[in-house]
C-alpha positions in Angstrom: 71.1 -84.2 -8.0 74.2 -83.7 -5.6 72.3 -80.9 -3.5 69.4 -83.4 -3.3 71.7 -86.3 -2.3 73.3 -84.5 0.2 70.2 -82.5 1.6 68.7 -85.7 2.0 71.7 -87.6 3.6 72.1 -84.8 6.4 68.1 -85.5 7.0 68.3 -88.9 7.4 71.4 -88.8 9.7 69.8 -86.3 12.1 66.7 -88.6 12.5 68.8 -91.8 13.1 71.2 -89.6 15.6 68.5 -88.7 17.0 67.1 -92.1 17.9 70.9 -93.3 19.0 70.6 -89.9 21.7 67.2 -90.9 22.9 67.8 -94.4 23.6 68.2 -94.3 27.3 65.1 -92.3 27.7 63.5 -95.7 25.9 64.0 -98.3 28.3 60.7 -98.5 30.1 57.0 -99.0 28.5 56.4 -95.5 30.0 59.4 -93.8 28.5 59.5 -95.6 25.3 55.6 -95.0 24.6 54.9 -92.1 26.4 58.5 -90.2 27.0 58.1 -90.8 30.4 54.9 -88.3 30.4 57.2 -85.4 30.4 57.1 -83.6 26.8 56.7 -80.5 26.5 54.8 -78.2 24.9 56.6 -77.5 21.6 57.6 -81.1 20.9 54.1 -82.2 21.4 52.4 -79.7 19.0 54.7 -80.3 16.6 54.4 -84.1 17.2 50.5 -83.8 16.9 51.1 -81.6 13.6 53.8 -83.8 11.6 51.5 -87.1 12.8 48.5 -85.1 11.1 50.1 -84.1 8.2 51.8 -86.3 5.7 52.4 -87.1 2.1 48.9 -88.5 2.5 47.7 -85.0 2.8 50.5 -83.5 0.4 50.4 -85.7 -2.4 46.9 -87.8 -2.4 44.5 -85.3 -0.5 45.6 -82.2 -2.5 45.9 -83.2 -6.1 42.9 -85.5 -5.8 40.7 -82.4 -3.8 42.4 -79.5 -5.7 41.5 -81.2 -8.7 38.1 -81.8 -7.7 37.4 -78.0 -5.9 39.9 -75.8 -7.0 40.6 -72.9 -4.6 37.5 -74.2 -2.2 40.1 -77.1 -1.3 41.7 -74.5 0.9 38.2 -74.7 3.3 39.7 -78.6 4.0 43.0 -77.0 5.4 41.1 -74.3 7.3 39.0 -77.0 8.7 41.7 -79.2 10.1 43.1 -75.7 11.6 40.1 -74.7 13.9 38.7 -78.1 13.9 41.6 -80.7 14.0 43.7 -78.8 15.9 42.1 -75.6 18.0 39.4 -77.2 18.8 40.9 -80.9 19.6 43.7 -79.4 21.9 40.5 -77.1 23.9 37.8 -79.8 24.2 40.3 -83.2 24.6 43.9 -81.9 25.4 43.5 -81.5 29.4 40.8 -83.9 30.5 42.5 -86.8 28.1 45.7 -85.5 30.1 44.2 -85.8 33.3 41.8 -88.8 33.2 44.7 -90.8 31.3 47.2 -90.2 34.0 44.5 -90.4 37.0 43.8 -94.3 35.9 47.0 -95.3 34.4 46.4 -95.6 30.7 48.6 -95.9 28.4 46.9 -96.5 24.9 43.6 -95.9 23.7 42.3 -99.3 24.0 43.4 -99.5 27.5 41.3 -96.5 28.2 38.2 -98.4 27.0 39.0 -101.2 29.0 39.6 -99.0 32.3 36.9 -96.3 31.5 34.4 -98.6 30.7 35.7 -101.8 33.3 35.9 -104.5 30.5 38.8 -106.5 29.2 37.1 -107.4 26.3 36.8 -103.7 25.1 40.2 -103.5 25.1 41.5 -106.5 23.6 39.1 -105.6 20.7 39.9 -102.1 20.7 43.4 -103.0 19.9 42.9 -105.4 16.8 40.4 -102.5 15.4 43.8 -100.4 15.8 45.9 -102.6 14.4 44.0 -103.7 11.4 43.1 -100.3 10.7 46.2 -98.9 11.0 47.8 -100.7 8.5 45.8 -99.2 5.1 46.8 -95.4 6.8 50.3 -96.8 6.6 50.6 -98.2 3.0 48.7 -94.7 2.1 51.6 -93.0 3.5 54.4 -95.3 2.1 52.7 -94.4 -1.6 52.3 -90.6 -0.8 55.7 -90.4 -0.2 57.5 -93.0 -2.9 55.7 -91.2 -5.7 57.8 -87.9 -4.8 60.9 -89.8 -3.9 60.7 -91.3 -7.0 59.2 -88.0 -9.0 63.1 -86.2 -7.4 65.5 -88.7 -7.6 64.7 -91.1 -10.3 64.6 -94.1 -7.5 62.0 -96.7 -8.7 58.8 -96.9 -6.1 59.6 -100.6 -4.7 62.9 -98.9 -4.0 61.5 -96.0 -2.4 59.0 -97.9 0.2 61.8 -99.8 1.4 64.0 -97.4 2.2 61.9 -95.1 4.1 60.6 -98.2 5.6 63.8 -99.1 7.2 65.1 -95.8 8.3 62.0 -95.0 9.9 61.7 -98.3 11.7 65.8 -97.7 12.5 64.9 -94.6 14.9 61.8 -95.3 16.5 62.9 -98.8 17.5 66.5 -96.9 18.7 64.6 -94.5 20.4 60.8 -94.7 21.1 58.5 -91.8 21.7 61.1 -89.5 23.0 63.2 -89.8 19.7 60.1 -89.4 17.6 58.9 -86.1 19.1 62.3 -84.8 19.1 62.1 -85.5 15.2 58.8 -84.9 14.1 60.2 -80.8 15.7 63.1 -80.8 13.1 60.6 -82.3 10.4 58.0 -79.6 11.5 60.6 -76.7 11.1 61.3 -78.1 7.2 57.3 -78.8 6.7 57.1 -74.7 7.7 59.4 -73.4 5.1 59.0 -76.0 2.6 55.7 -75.2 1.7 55.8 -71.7 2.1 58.6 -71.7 -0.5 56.8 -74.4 -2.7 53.7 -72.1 -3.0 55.7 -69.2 -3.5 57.8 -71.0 -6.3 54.4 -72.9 -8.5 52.6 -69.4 -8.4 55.5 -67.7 -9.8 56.2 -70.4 -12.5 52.2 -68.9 -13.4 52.5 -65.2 -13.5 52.0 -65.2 -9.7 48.4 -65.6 -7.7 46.0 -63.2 -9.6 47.0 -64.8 -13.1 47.2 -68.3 -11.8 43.5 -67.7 -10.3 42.5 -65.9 -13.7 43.8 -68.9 -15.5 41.8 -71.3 -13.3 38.6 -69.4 -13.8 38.5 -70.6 -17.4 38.5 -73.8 -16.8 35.5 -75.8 -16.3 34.4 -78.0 -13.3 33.5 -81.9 -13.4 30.4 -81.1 -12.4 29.3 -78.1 -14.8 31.3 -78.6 -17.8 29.7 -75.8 -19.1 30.4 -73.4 -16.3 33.5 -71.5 -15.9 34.5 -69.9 -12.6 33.8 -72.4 -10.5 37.2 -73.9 -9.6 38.1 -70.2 -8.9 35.1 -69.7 -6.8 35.4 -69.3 -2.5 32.7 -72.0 -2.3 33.8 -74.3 -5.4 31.7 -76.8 -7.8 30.5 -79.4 -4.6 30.3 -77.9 -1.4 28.4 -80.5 0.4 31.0 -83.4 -0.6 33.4 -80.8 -0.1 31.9 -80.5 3.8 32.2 -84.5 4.1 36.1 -84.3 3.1 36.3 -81.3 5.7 34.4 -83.6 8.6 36.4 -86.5 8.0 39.9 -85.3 7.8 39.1 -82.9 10.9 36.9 -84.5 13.4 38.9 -87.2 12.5 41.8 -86.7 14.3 39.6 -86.7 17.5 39.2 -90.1 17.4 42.7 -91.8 16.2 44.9 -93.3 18.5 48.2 -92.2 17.1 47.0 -88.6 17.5 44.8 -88.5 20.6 47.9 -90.4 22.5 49.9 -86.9 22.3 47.6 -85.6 24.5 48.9 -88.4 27.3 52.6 -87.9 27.6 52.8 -83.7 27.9 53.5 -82.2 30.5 51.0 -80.3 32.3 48.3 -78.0 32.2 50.2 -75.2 31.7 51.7 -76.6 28.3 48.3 -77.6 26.9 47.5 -73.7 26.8 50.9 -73.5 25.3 50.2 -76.3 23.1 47.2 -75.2 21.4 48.1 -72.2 19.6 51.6 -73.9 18.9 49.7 -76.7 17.4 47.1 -74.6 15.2 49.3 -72.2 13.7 51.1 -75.0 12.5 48.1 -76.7 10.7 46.8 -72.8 9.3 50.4 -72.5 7.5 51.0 -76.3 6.5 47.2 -77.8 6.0 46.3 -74.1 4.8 48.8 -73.8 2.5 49.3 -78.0 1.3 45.2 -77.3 0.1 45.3 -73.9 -1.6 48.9 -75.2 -3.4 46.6 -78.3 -4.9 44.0 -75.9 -5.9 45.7 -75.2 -8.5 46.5 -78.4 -10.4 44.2 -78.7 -13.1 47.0 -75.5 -14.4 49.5 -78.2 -15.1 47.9 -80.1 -17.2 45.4 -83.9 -17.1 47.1 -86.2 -15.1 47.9 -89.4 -16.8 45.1 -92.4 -16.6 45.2 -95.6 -14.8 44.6 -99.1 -16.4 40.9 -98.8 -15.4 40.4 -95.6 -17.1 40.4 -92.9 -14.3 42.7 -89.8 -13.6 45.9 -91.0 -11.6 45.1 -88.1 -8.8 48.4 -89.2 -7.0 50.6 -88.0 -9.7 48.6 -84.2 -9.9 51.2 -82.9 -6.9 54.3 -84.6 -8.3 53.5 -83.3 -12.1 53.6 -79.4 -10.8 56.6 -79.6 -8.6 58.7 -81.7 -11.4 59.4 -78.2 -13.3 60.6 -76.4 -10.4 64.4 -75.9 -10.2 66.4 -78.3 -8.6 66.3 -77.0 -5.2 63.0 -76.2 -4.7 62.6 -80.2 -6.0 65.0 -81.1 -2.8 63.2 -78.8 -0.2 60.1 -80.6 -1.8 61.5 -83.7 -1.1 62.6 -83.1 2.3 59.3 -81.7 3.0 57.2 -84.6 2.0 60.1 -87.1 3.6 59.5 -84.8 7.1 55.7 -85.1 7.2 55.9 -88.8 6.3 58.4 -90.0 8.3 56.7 -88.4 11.2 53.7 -89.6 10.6 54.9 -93.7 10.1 56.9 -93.2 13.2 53.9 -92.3 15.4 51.6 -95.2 13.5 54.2 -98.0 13.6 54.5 -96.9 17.9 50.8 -97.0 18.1 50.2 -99.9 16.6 52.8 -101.6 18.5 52.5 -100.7 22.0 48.9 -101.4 21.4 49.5 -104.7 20.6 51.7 -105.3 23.4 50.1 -104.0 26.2 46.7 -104.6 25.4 47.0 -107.9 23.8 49.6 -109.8 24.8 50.5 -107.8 28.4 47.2 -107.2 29.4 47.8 -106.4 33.2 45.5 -106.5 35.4 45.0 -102.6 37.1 43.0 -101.8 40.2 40.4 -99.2 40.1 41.8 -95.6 40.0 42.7 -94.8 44.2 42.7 -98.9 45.3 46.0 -100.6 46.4 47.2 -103.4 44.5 47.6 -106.5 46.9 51.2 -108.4 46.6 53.5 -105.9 44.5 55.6 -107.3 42.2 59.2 -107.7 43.4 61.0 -104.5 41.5 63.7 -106.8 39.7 60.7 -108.5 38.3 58.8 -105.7 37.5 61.9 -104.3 35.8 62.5 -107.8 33.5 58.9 -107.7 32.8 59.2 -103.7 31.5 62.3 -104.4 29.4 60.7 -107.4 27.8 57.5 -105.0 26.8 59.6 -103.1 24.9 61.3 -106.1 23.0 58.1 -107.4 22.2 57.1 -103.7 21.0 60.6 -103.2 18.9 59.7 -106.7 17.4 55.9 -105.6 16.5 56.9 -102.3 15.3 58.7 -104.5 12.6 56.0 -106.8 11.9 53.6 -103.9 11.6 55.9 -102.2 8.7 56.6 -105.4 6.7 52.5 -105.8 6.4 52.1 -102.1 5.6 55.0 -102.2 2.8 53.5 -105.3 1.4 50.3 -103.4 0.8 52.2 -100.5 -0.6 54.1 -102.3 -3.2 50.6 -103.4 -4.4 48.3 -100.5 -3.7 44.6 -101.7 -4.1 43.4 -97.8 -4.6 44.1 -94.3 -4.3 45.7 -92.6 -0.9 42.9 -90.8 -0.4 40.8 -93.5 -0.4 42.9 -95.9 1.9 42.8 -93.2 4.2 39.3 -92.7 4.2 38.9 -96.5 4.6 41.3 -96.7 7.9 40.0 -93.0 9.5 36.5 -94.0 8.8 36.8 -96.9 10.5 39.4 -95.8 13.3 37.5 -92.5 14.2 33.7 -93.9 13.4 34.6 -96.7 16.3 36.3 -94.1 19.1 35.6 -90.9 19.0 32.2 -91.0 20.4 32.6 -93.3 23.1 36.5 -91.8 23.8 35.4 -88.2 23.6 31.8 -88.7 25.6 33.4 -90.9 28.4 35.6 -88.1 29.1 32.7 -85.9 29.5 29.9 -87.7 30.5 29.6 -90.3 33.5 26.1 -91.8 31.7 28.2 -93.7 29.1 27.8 -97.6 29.3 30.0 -100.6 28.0 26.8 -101.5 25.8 26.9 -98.1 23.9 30.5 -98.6 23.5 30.2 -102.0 21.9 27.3 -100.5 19.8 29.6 -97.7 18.7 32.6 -100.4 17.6 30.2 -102.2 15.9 28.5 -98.9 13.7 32.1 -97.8 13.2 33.8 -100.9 11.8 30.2 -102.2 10.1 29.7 -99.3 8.1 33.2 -98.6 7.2 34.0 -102.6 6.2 30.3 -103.3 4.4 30.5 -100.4 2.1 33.9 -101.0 1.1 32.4 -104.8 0.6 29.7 -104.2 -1.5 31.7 -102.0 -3.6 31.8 -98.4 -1.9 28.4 -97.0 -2.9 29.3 -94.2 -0.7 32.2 -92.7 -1.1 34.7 -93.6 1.2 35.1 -90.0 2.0 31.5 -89.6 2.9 30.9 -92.7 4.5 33.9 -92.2 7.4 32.0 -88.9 8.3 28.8 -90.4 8.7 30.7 -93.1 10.7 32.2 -90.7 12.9 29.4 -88.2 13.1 26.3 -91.3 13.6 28.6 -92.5 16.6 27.6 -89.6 18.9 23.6 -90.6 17.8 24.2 -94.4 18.5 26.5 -94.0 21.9 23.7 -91.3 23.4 20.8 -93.4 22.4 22.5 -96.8 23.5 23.3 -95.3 26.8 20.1 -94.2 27.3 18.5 -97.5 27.0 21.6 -99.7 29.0 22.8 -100.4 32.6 24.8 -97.7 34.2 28.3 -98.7 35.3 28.8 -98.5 38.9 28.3 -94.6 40.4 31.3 -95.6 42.9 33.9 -96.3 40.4 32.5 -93.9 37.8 32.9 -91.1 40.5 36.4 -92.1 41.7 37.5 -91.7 37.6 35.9 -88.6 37.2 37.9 -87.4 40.7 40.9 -86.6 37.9 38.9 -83.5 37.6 38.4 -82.2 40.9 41.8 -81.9 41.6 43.9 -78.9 42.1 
């Protein structure tokens, strides 16, 4: 218990010294959302990796998917590798660099409302965020409290709290900056925690060809009476199997916590950089996080809820509560990395979105236009500070809604997460991805896309999720590129002048 103590205090003191050092760097909207557009390429692939991967993905998505696929879980982590990462950094890393900077955008909502030349796009855009933020949040807070709790005997309430407060201590210290400074030292531990975590549960089986032999005697849900299956490269359910892979990949695409890395690097130069940095990272972490909670169903039935189904958010805690000591407080500090990272970026998401698209919503002229009577700069420079009050305050408000949903979870992580990614990604990543492509997108199929996003996502969870969560956000997100194409087809073009001087980004050397 001291090692963990301490372990843990040491953490906790580098990410709150690291939000004291950063604080200077956080006294602009640009340099407390964005660090200034100046990070490089290390801290951002490691800020895009910790953001992706939390105790949502540690605790909820690998117990409840090991459980239900066994070693074909792994396929989810590979997915999130070539998909969520590889591909993400290739097909949006430089033109969401590029376009972003060319007409001033800060947030994603604010790119909807340049890109597409409507105010009301963005003021949506940014309660979608904030609303939808908030279940991702409370997912997280569980994730992580059920370990805290699991190493240190700390009730839950207890837990949330804490890790509540100390994560809203650094990144309303030090913004952006402070937060990809951190999410690299959380990284580093996420890297060797779970390699030694694997290393350690397979040995407490006989190592990986008994733990594999062991798990092929064990039957599947879905075949009771076929063994083999939990052991097999494909697994019991490959095509729901495919939906968990879509949504927690493609995903990522379209979130605004994730996509807004992609704003404040550096160059072009560190995007190349940045993309094997960044996918490397999710093989070993998301790879190895999967093919760890393949193996659950070795450590016995997890206990049952009230309403008579498996607590799947206890699976990951019950095979890491017989490791030694140590191993418990690398576990510990592994979870607490990916976690804290991940709040940090969602509590600065949601609250720069709130400020500058809902309450600051300045007025910008059309990429290559002067503005007509500047603002005098002492002005300007009241304004900016005041921004980031009003941000520091939000980021507080957006915690103390999140923790109240966390000290009352409605369902499991996986399915909150499902809920706010469905939703999230289902609204933006057709009309985000498409507009930085494609000059033929209209406002029309980007209100149509909002609307097929949230609709589906909110109306099955009303009527009692008749699809499953899972399943439904990738139908969301994969049915947007069907409705924004079809839409746009059939719907005024925006102006060819202003749509060509966005698209100039491009043509530049």
């Amino acid at each position: 218990m001291i090692i963990k103590i301490l372990l843990t205090l040491l953490f906790l003191a580098v990410m709150v010294g690291v939000g004291i050092y950063s604080r200077k760097q956080a006294k602009t909207v640009e340099g407390f959302v964005l660090g200034g557009r100046a990070v490089g390429p290390w801290l951002t692939a490691f800020a895009f990796g910790t953001s992706y991967f939390s105790a949502v993905v540690f605790v909820g998505y690998a117990g409840q998917f090991g459980w239900k696929y066994g070693m074909s879980a792994s396929w989810i982590g590979i997915g999130n590798a070539v998909i969520g990462s590889l591909l993400a950094w290739i097909l949006l890393g430089r033109r969401t660099k590029l376009m972003t900077q060319h007409i001033e955008s800060r947030t994603m909502p604010d790119f909807f409302g340049t890109r597409y030349q409507s105010e009301w796009l963005r003021v949506v855009a940014s309660i979608i965020v904030f609303v939808f933020l908030i279940p991702y949040t409370a997912g997280v807070y569980k994730g992580i409290s059920t370990l805290f709790e699991m190493g240190f005997g700390i009730p839950y309430e207890y837990c949330v709290v804490i890790m509540a407060l100390l994560t809203a201590l650094y990144v309303i210290l030090g913004g952006y900056k402070a937060t990809a400074m951190n999410d690299f030292v959380q990284g580093v531990i996420m890297l060797f925690g779970i390699v030694v975590v694997i290393a350690s549960v397979l040995s407490s089986q006989g190592g990986l060809s008994a733990a594999v032999g062991k798990l092929a005697t064990i039957p599947s849900d879905t075949d009771p009476n076929a063994n083999g299956m939990l052991a097999d490269i494909w697994g019991p359910d490959p095509w729901n199997l495919l939906g968990v892979v879509v949504l927690t990949s493609l995903g990522t695409w379209g979130l605004p916590q994730m996509v807004g890395k992609f704003y404040s690097i550096t160059d072009e130069r560190a995007i190349h950089r940045g993309t094997v940095i960044s996918t490397i990272f999710a093989f070993i972490v998301a790879g190895g996080c999967y093919f760890l909670g393949g193996f659950g169903r070795l450590f016995g039935t997890p206990p049952t809820l009230p309403n008579g189904r498996l607590d799947f958010d206890s699976i990951v805690p019950s095979m890491l509560v017989t490791l030694p000591d140590v191993i418990i407080a690398l576990v510990v500090l592994l979870v607490l990395s990916a976690s804290m990272s991940t709040l940090a970026s969602l509590v600065l998401t949601s609250s720069s979105t709130m400020t500058l698209d809902l309450i600051y919503r300045d007025k910008k002229s059309a990429p290559g236009e002067v503005e007509e009577g500047s603002i005098d700069d002492m002005v300007s420079e009241k304004i900016e500070r005041r921004k980031v009050v009003v941000m520091r305050v939000l980021i507080v408000f957006f915690i103390v809604i999140s923790l109240m949903i966390a000290l009352n979870p409605p369902t499991f992580i996986a399915q909150m997460m499902g809920i706010s990614w469905g939703a999230l990604a289902g609204a933006f990543l057709a009309p985000f991805m498409l507009g930085l492509y494609w000059r033929g997108v209209t406002k029309a199929a980007v209100w149509a896309c909002f609307v097929w996003g949230v609709g589906l996502t909110v109306v099955n969870m009303l009527i009692g999720n008749p699809i499953n969560p899972i399943n439904c956000g990738a139908i969301a997100m994969l049915g947007g590129f069907i409705v924004v194409a079809i839409v746009s087809l059939l719907t005024p073009k925006l102006p060819y002048e202003d749509v060509n001087k966005i698209f100039e980004c491009y043509q530049k050397d």
